[in-house]
C-alpha positions as CSV (number, residue, x, y, z in Angstrom):
1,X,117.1,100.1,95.8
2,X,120.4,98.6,96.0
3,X,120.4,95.2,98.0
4,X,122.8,92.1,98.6
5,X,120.5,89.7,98.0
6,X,118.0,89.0,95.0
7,X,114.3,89.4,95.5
8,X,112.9,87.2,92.6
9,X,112.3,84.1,94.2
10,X,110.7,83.4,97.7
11,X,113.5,81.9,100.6
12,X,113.2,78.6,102.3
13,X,113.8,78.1,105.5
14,X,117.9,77.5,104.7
15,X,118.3,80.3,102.5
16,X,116.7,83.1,105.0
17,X,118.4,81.4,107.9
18,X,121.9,81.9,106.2
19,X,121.2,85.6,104.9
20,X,120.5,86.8,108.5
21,X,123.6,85.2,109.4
22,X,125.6,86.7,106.8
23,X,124.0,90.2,108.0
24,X,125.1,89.5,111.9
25,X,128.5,88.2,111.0
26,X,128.9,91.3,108.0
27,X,127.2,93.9,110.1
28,X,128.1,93.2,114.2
29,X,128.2,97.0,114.8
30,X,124.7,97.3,113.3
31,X,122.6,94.6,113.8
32,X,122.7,91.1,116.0
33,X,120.5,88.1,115.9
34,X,119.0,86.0,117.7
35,X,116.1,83.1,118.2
36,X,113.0,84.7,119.8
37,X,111.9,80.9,120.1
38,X,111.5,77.4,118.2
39,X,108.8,76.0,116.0
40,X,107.1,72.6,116.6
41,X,109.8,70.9,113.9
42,X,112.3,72.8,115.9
43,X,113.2,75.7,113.1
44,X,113.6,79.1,115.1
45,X,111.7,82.1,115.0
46,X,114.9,84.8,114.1
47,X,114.9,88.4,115.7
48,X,117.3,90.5,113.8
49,X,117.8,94.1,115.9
50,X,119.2,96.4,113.9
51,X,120.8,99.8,115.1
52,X,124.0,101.8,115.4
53,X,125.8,100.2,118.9
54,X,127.9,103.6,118.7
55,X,125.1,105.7,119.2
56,X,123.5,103.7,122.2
57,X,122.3,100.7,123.3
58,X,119.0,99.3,121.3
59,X,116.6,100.1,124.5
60,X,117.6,103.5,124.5
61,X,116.0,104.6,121.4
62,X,112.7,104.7,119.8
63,X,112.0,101.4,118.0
64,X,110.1,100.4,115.3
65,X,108.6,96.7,114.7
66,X,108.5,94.2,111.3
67,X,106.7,91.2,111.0
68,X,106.2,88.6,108.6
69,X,104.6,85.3,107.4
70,X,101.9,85.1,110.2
71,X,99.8,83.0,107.8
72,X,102.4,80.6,106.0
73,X,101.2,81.1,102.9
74,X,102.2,85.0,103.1
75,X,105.4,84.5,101.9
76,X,105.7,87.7,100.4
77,X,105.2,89.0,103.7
78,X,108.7,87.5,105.1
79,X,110.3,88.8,101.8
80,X,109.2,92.5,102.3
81,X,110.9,92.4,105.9
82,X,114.0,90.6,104.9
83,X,114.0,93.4,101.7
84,X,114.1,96.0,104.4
85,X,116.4,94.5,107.0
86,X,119.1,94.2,103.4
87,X,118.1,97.4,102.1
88,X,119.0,99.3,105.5
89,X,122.5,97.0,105.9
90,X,123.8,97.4,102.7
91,X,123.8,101.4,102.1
92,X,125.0,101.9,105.8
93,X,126.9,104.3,104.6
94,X,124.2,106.6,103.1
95,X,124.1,109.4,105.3
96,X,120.3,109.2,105.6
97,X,120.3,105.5,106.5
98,X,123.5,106.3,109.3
99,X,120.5,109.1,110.7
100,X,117.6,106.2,110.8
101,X,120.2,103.9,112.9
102,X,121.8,106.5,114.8
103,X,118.6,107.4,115.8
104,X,116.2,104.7,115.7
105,X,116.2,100.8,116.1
106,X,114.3,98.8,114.1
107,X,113.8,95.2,115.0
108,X,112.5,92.6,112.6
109,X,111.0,89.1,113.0
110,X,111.1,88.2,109.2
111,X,109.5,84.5,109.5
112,X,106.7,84.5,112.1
113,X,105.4,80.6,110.5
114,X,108.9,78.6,110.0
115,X,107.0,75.5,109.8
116,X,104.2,76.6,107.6
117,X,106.3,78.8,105.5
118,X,108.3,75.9,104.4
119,X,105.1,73.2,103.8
120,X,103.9,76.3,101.6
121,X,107.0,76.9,99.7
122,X,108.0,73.6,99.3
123,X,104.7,71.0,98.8
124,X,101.5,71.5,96.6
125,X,99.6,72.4,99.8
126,X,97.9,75.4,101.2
127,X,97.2,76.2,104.8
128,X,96.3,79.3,107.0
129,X,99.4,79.4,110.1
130,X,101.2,76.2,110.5
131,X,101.2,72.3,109.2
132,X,99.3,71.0,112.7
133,X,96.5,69.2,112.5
134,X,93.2,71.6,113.4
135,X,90.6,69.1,112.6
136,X,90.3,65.0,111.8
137,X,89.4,64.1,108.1
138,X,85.6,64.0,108.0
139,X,83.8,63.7,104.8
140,X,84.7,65.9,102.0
141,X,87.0,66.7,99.2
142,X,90.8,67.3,100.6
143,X,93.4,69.1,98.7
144,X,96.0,66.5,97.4
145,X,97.8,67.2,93.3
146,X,96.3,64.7,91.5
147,X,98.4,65.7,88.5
148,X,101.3,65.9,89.9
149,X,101.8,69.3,88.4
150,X,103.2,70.7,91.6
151,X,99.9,72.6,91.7
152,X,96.2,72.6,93.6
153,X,93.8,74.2,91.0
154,X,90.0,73.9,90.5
155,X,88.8,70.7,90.1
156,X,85.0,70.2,88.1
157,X,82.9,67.4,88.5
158,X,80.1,66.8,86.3
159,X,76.8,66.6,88.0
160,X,73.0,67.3,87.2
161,X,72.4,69.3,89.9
162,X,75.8,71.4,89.3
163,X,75.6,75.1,90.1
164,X,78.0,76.2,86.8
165,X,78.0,75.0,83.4
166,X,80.8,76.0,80.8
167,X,80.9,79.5,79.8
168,X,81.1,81.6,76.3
169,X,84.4,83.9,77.6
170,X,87.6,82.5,79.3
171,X,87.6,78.5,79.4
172,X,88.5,78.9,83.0
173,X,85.4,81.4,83.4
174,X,82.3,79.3,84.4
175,X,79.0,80.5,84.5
176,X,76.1,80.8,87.0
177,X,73.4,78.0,86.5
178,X,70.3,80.6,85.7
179,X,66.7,79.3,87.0
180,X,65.9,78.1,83.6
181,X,69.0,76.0,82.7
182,X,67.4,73.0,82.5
183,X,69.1,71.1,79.4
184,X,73.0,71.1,79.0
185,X,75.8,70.1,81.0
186,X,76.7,71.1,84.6
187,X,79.3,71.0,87.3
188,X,80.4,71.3,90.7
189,X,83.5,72.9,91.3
190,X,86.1,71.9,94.5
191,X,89.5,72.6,95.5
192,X,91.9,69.7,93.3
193,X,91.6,66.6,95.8
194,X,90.7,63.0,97.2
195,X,87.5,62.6,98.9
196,X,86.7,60.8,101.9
197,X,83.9,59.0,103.7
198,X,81.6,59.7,100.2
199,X,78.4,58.3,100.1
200,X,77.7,59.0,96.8
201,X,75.1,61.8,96.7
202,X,76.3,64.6,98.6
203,X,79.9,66.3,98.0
204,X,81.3,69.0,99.9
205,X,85.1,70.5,100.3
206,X,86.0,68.7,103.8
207,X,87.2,71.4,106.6
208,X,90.9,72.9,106.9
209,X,93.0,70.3,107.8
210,X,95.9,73.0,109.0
211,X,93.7,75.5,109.8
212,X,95.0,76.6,112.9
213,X,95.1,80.8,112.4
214,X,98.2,82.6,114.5
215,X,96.2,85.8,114.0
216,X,93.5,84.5,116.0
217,X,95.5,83.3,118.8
218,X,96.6,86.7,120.6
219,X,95.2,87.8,124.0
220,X,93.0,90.4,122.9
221,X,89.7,90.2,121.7
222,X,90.1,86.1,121.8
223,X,87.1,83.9,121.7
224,X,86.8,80.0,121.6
225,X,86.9,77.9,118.6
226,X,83.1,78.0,118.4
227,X,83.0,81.7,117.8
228,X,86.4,82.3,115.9
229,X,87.8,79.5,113.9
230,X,91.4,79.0,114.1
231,X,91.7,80.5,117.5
232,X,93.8,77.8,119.2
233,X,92.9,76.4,122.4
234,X,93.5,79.4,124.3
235,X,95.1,82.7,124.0
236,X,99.5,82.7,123.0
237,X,98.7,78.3,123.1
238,X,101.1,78.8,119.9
239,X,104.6,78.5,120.7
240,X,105.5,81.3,117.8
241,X,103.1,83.8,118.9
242,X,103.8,83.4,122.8
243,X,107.2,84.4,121.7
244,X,106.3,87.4,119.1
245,X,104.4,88.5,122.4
246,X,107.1,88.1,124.9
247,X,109.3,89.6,122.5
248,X,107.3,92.9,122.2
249,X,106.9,92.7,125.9
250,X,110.6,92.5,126.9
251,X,111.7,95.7,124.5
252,X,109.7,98.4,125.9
253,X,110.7,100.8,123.5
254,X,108.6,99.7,120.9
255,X,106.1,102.3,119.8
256,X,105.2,101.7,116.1
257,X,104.3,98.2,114.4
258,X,104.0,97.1,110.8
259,X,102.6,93.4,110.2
260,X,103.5,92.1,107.0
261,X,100.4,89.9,105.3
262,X,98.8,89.2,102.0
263,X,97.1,90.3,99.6
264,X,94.4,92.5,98.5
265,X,96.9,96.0,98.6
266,X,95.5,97.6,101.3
267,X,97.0,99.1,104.5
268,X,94.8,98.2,107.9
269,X,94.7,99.6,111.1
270,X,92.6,98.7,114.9
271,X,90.0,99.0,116.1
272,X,89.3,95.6,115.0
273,X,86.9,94.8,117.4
274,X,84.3,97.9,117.1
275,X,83.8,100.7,115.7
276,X,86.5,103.5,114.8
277,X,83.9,106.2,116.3
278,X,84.4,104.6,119.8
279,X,88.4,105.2,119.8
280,X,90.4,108.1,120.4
281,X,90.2,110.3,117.8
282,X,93.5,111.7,118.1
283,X,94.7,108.2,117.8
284,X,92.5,107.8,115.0
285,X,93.8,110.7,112.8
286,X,97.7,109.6,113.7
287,X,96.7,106.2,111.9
288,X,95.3,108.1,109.1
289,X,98.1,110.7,108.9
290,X,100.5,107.8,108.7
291,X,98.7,106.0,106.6
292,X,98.9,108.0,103.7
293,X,102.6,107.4,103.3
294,X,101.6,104.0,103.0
295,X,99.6,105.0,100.0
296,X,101.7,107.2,98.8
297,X,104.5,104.6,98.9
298,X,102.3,101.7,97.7
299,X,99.0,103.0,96.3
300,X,97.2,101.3,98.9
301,X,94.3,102.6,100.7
302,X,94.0,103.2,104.2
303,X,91.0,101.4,106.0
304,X,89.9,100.7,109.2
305,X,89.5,97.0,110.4
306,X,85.8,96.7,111.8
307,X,84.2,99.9,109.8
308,X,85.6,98.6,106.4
309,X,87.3,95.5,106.8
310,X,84.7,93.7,108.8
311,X,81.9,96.1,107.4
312,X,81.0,97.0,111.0
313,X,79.9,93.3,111.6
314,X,79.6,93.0,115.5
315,X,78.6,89.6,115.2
316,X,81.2,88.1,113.4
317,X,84.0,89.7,112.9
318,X,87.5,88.4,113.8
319,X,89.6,88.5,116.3
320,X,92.3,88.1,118.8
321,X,94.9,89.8,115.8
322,X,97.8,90.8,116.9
323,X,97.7,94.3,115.3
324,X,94.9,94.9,118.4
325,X,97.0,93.3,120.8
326,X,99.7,96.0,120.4
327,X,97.2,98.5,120.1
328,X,95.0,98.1,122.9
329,X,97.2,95.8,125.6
330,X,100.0,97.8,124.7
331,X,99.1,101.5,123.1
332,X,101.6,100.4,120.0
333,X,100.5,101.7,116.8
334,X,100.1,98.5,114.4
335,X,99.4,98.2,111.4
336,X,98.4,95.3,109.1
337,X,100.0,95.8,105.4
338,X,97.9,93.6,102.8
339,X,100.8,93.2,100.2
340,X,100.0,92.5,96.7
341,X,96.6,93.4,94.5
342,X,96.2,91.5,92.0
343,X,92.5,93.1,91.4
344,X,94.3,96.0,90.6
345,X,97.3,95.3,88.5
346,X,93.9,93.7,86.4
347,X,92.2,96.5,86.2
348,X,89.7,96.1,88.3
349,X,90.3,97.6,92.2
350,X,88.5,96.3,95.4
351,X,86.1,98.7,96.7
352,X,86.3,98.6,99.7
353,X,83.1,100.3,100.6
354,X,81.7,97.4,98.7
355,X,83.9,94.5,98.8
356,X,81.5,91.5,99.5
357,X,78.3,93.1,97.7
358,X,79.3,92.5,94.1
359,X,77.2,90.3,92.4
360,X,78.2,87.2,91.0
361,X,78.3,88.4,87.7
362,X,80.4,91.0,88.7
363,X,82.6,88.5,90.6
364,X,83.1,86.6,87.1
365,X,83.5,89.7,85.2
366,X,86.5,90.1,87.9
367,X,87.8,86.9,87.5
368,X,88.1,87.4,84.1
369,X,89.7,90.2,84.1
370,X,92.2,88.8,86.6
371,X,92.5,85.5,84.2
372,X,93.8,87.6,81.5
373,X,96.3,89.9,83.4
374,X,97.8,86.4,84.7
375,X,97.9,85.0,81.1
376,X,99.6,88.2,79.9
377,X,102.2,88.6,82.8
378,X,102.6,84.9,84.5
379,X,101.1,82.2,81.4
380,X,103.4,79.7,83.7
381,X,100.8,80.1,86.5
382,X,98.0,79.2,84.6
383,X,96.2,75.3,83.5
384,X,93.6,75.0,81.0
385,X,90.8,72.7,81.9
386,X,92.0,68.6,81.1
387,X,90.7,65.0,82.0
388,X,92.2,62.8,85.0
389,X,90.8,59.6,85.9
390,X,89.6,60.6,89.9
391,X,89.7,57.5,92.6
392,X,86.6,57.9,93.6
393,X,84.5,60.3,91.0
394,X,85.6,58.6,87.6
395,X,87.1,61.3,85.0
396,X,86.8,65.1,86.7
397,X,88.6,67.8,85.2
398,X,91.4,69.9,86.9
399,X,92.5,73.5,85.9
400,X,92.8,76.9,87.2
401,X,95.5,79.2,88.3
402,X,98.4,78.6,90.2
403,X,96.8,80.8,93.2
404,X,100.1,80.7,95.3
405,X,102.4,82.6,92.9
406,X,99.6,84.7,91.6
407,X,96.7,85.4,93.5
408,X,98.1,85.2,97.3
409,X,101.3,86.1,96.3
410,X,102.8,88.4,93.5
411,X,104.3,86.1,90.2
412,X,108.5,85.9,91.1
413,X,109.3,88.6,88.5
414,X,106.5,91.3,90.3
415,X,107.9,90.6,93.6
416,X,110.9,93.2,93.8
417,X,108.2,95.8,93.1
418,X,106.8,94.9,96.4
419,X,109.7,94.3,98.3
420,X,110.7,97.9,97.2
421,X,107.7,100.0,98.1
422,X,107.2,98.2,101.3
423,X,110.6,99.2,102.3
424,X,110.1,102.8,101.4
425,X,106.9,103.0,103.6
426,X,108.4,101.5,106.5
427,X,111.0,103.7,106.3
428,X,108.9,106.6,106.4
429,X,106.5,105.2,109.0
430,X,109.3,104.7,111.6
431,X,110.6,108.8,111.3
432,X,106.9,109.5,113.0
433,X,108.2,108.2,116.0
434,X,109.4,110.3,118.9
435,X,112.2,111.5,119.5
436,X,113.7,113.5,122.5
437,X,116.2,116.4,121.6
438,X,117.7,118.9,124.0
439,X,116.7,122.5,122.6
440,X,118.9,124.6,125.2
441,X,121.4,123.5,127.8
442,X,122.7,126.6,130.1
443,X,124.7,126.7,133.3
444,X,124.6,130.1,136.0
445,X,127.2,130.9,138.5
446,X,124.6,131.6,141.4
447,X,127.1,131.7,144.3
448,X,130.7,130.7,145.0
449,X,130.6,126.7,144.5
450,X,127.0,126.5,143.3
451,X,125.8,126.6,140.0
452,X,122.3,126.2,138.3
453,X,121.9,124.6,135.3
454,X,118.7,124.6,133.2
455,X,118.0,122.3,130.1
456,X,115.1,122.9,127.5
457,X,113.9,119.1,126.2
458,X,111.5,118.8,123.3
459,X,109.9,116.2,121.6
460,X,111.3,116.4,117.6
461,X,108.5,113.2,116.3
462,X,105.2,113.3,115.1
463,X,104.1,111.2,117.6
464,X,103.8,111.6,121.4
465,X,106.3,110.6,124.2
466,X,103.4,108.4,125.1
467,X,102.4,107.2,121.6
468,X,98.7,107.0,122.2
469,X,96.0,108.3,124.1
470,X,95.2,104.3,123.6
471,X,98.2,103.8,126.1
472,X,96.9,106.5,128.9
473,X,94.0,105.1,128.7
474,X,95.2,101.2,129.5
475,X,97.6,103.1,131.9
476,X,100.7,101.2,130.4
477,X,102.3,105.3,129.0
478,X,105.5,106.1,130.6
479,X,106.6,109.8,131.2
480,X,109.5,111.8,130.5
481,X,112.0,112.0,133.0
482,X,115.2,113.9,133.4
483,X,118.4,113.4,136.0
484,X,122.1,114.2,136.6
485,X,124.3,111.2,136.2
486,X,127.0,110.5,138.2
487,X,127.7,111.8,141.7
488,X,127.1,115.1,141.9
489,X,125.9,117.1,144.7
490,X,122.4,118.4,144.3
491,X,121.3,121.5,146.2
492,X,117.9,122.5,144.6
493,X,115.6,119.8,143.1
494,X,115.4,116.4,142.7
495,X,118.1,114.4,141.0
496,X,115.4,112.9,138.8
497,X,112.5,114.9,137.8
498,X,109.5,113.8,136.2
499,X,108.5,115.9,133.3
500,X,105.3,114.7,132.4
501,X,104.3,113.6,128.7
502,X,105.5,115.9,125.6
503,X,103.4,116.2,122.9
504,X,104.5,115.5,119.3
505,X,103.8,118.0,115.7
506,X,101.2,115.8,114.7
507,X,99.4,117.5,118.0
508,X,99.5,120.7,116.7
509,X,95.9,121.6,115.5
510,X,96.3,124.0,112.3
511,X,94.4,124.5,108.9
512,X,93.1,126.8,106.7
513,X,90.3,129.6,107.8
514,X,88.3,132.0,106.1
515,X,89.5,134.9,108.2
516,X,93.3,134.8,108.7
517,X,94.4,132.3,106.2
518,X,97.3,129.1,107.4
519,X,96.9,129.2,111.0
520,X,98.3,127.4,113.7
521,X,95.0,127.3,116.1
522,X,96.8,125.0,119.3
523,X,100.3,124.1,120.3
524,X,100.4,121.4,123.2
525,X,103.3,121.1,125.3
526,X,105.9,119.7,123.0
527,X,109.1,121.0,125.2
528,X,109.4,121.4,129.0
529,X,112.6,123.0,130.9
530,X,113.6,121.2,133.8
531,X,116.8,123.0,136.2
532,X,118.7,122.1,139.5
533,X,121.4,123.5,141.5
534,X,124.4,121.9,142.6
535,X,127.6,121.7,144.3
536,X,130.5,122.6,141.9
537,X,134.1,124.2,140.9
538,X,135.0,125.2,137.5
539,X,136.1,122.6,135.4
540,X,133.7,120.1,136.9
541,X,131.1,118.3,133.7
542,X,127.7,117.6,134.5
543,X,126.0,114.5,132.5
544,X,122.5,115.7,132.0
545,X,120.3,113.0,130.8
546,X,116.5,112.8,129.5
547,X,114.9,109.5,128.9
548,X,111.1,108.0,128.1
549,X,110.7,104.1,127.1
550,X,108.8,105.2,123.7
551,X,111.2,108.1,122.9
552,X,114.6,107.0,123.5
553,X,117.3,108.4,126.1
554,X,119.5,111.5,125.2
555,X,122.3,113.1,127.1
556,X,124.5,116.4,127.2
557,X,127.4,116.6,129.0
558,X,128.3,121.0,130.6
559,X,130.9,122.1,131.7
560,X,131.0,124.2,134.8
């Protein structure tokens, strides 16, 4: 895919701040930016909407939603949307890209975390959302490099009561302390840090510093820190995702979502919050539909949140996301992309029916595996075990991966990879959208002076005017309407009639039966003709316009 920009190396805050600038000042016709709001160290959350201005204003077409770097350590996530928002600038000119932006408007929040993103990308440290303090230092082991390698790894401490002891395959591979490992020597094994308050008997890693979670903050599904962890102190109390929500809010228009996170290669989609079973089926079968480009695209599967994700957990399963929030306070479709799988490129694929059941032999068999992939394709990401003299343990021994730039995110040379088949599913994802289209437009000479004219309007998307049955059911779906512009006399019918929803394709209910083959079993209403008289003499034009939020506006000028 041909791009300005190189994808081999993940963008500070400087660097992706300058490249969406060079798009708005390269590309005013196509694209214009803004700052949907500012970060607590004052680094704005960019908007970049990106359509053809000759074709119509961005609100009166469908749109289509990118986000990225909710969790600041998702890096690749803000790549993947900043691959696209290039990809789509920089062949213009294709004729297939000039149809999308004709057509469609996509807008894209790249960054979603400026603050975190950059204490990711540019310190040792990790963190969930954002580098605010989420809880005091209480006792425990705290992340700090105490090799100065640039790098958190494992860290081992020898103890007689250790649960691991070395094993007889990869260095880095421990193994399981067995009931009857009674003689030999044992460890502990923490995250690579200092230790506070430590009485000298027990040791624990200490709780999340920055552990504040942006996809536990939004209104939907919320619940108190006691219940969710990371939830903020109440629903949108994050600055950044008060302003993702107030963004989706103020362009109506939006009626597909894709959430860029990592890793674990696996394409998501709500309910969230219960089970799949009690949703709208119809809904249901457009995520799965749509899905498959995604794995067509990507290789990913396609799961549900609470069935798979959460393993139909009703106790504990997370929430307040915002993939829910669009979904059920809204009637979006969202969808949350897991980019990057490293199980896989070792060999050894998540199943997801599973994931969580494996034993730990299994888990080490996986590690493993995943150990010598990484030596193979990133040896710069990896540290064999070796000695440093510890503050407050004595000597410990620090090694492991370099889980940044290989576990949570693709190594810098695999990232293009991503950036590329993300684009190409987002791409395909947004063409379900609807789309109003005029199928006929006629004018009759019913009497001197007065003329009726008659226009057929369809729906040419996959989806429906409405996008959801999610979004009749909140009562937030907006119909089709249809008027004459300008001042013109009408005689018969109302200036602006309301036409109802139109269905989309993916509506149609077809298959294959034993008796009669291909059939096409139901077609829903996917067009509706709408007609008025008026007041008229040859030569006058008529401006007849049909519009929905979700489905754009269209217009067709006759001539009497």
């Amino acid at each position: 895919m041909k791009t300005t920009f190189a994808y081999d190396h993940y963008y500070l805050y400087e660097e992706l701040k300058a490249n969406l600038e060079y798009f708005a000042q390269t590309y005013p016709s196509l694209c214009s930016l803004e700052s949907i709001g500012t970060s607590r160290e004052g680094r704005s959350v960019f908007a970049l909407t990106i359509t053809d201005s000759a074709t119509g204003h961005p609100l009166s077409k469908p749109a289509f939603h990118i986000d990225g770097n909710t969790h600041a350590g998702e890096v690749t996530g803000s790549m993947a949307a900043m691959h696209t928002i290039d990809y789509l600038l920089t062949n213009s000119e294709d004729p297939k890209i000039q149809k999308i932006l004709a057509k469609k408007t996509i807008y894209v929040i790249p960054r979603l975390s400026p603050d975190g993103a950059e204490t990711y990308l540019s310190t040792p440290y990790m963190l969930r959302s954002v580098n605010a303090e989420y809880h005091e230092k209480d006792k425990g082991v705290y992340q700090e490099d105490l090799d100065n390698d640039g790098v958190i790894r494992m860290m081992r401490v020898k103890s007689p009561f250790g649960a691991w002891k070395a094993g007889d395959k990869h260095p880095l591979v421990l193994s399981k302390r067995k009931p009857d490992d009674t003689e030999g020597t044992f460890y502990n094994v923490y995250v690579e840090g200092l230790v506070e308050n430590y009485d000298g008997l027990t040791l624990n890693n200490g709780k999340p510093l920055w552990g504040l979670d942006y996809n536990r903050n939004y209104p939907f599904g919320w619940f108190a820190e006691y219940r969710q962890a990371g939830a903020g102190k109440y629903p949108l109390s994050n600055p950044e995702t008060k302003a993702v929500v107030d963004f989706v809010i103020a362009h109506p228009n939006i009626g597909a979502v894709c959430t860029h996170h990592t890793s674990g290669g696996v394409l998501l989609y709500p309910p969230g919050t219960f089970p799949s079973k009690k949703a709208s089926q119809t809904d249901m079968k457009f995520y799965k539909e749509i899905g498959k480009l995604c794995t067509e695209a990507t290789g990913y599967p396609v799961i549900n949140l609470f069935d798979t994700f959460m393993k139909g957990d009703a106790e504990t399963y997370s929430s307040g996301a915002f993939d829910d929030w669009c979904y059920h306070d809204q009637g979006i479709l969202a969808y949350t992309l897991e980019l990057w799988d490293l199980a896989a490129r070792a060999g050894k694929p998540v199943d997801w029916s599973k994931r969580g059941d494996e034993s730990i032999e299994e888990q080490l068999e996986n590690f493993e595996a995943e150990l010598k992939w990484i030596s193979e394709n990133a040896p710069e990401c990896l540290s064999d075990w070796h000695e440093v003299d510890h503050p407050t343990l004595g000597k410990v021994e620090i090694g492991g991966v370099n889980d940044k730039y290989c576990s949570q995110n693709p190594p810098k040379n695999f990232l293009l990879q991503e950036m590329e088949k993300t684009t190409d599913f987002c791409l395909r994802y947004l063409k379900a959208l609807p789309q109003l289209a005029f199928d006929k437009v006629e004018k009759t000479e019913i009497a001197p002076g007065a003329y009726k004219i008659s226009a057929v309007i369809y729906n040419k998307g996959y989806l429906p005017t409405y996008i959801s049955e999610e979004a009749k059911h909140i009562k937030v779906a907006k119909e089709v309407k249809a008027c004459l512009e300008g001042d013109v006399v009408v005689l018969n019918g109302d200036k602006i009639s309301k036409l109802g929803d139109l269905a989309g394709y993916g509506q149609i209910q077809s298959g294959i039966f034993f008796y009669g083959g291909i059939t096409t079993r139901y077609v829903p209403e996917i067009a509706k003709e709408v007609s008025w008289v008026v007041a008229g003499k040859p030569g006058d034009t008529i401006k007849i316009a049909a519009f929905s939020p979700k489905a754009g506006k269209i217009t067709q000028d006759i001539v009497l």
